[in-house]
C-alpha positions in Angstrom: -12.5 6.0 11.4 -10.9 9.3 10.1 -9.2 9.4 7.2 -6.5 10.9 8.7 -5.7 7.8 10.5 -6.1 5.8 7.3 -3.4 8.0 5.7 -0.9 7.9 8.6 -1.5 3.6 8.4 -0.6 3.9 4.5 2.7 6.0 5.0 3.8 3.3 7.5 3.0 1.1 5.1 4.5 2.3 2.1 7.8 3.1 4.7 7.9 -0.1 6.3 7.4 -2.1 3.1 9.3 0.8 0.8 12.6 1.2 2.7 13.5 -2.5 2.9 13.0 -3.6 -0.7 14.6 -0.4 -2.0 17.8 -1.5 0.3 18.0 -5.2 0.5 15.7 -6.5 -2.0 17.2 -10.0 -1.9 16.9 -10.3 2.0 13.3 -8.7 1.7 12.0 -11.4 -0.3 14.1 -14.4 1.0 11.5 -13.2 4.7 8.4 -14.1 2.4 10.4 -17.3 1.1 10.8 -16.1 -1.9 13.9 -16.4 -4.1 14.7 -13.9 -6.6 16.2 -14.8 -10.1 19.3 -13.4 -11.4 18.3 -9.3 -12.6 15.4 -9.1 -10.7 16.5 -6.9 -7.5 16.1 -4.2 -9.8 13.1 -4.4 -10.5 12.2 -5.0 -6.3 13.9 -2.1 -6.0 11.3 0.2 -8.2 8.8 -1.4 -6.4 10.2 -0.1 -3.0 10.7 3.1 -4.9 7.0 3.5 -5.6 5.8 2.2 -2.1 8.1 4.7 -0.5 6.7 7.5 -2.7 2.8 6.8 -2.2 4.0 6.4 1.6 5.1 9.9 1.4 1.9 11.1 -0.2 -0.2 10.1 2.0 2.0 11.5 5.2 2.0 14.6 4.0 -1.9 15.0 2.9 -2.6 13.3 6.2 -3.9 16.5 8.1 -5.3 18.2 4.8 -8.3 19.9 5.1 -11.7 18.3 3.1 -11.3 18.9 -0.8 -12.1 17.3 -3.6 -8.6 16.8 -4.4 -8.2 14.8 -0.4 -11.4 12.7 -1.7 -9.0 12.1 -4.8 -5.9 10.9 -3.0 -8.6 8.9 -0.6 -10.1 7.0 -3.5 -6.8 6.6 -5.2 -5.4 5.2 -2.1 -8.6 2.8 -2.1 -8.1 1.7 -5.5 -4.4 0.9 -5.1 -4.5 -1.2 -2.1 -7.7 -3.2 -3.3 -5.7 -4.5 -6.5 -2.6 -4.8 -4.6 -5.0 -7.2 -2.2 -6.0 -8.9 -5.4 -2.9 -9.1 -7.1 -1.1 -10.9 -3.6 -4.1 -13.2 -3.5 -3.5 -14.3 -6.8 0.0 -14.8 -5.8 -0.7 -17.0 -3.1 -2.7 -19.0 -5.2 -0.4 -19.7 -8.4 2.8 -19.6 -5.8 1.7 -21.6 -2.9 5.2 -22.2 -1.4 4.8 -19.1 1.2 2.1 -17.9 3.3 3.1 -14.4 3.2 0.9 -13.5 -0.2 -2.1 -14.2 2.6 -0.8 -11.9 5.4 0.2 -9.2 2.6 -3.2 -9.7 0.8 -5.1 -9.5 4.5 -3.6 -6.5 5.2 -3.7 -4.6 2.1 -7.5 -5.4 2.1 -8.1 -4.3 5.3 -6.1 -0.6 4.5 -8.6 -0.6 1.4 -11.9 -1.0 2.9 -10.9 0.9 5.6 -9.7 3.9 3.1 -13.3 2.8 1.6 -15.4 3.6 5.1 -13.3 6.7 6.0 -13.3 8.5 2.6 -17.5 7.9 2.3 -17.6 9.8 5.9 -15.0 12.3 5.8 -16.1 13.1 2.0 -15.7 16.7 1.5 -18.9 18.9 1.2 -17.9 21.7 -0.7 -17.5 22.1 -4.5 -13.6 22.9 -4.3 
């Protein structure tokens, strides 16, 4: 897989999860079957604010050229979505009452071993 294509699958992730949350937090998580106590949507809303911002990062490095600093945003990208994996995994199991902590944590694994596979073959080869 290129690592292009692994950066184009995270901005639609970060805008398909980011947009929502940032403008209907309540309605976001009530899809998961999750209720949201009083004061929270706030803090949803940061949330969307970061997925939206790590979605724009990786759209616009999509189609950089191999660097160090692409390996960077590669193994960041790597990192972020293997502990966001863990950390909805970890919902599902001390909050059984939805089934969407298994799809979330599914697909967030899936983004991070495939940022995993494609950053190891599109490393860059020069010292920049």
């Amino acid at each position: 897989m290129k690592i292009n294509v692994m950066f184009m699958i995270a901005a639609v992730y970060g805008f398909v999860v980011g947009l929502p949350v940032i403008f209907a937090p309540e309605a976001t998580a009530s899809m998961g079957g999750i209720q949201i106590p009083d004061g929270m949507s706030m803090s949803l809303r940061f949330l969307g604010v970061a997925e939206l911002g790590l979605g724009t990062i990786a759209w616009l490095v999509r189609n950089a050229e191999a660097s160090k600093t692409r390996d960077g945003v590669a193994l960041g990208f790597t990192i972020y979505f293997g502990l966001h994996s863990l950390a909805s995994w970890y919902g599902q199991f001390t909050d059984p009452s939805t089934t969407m902590h298994w799809v979330m944590a599914s697909l967030q694994a899936l983004i991070a071993v495939g940022f995993f596979l494609a950053g190891r073959a599109n490393r860059s080869k020069s010292g920049n």
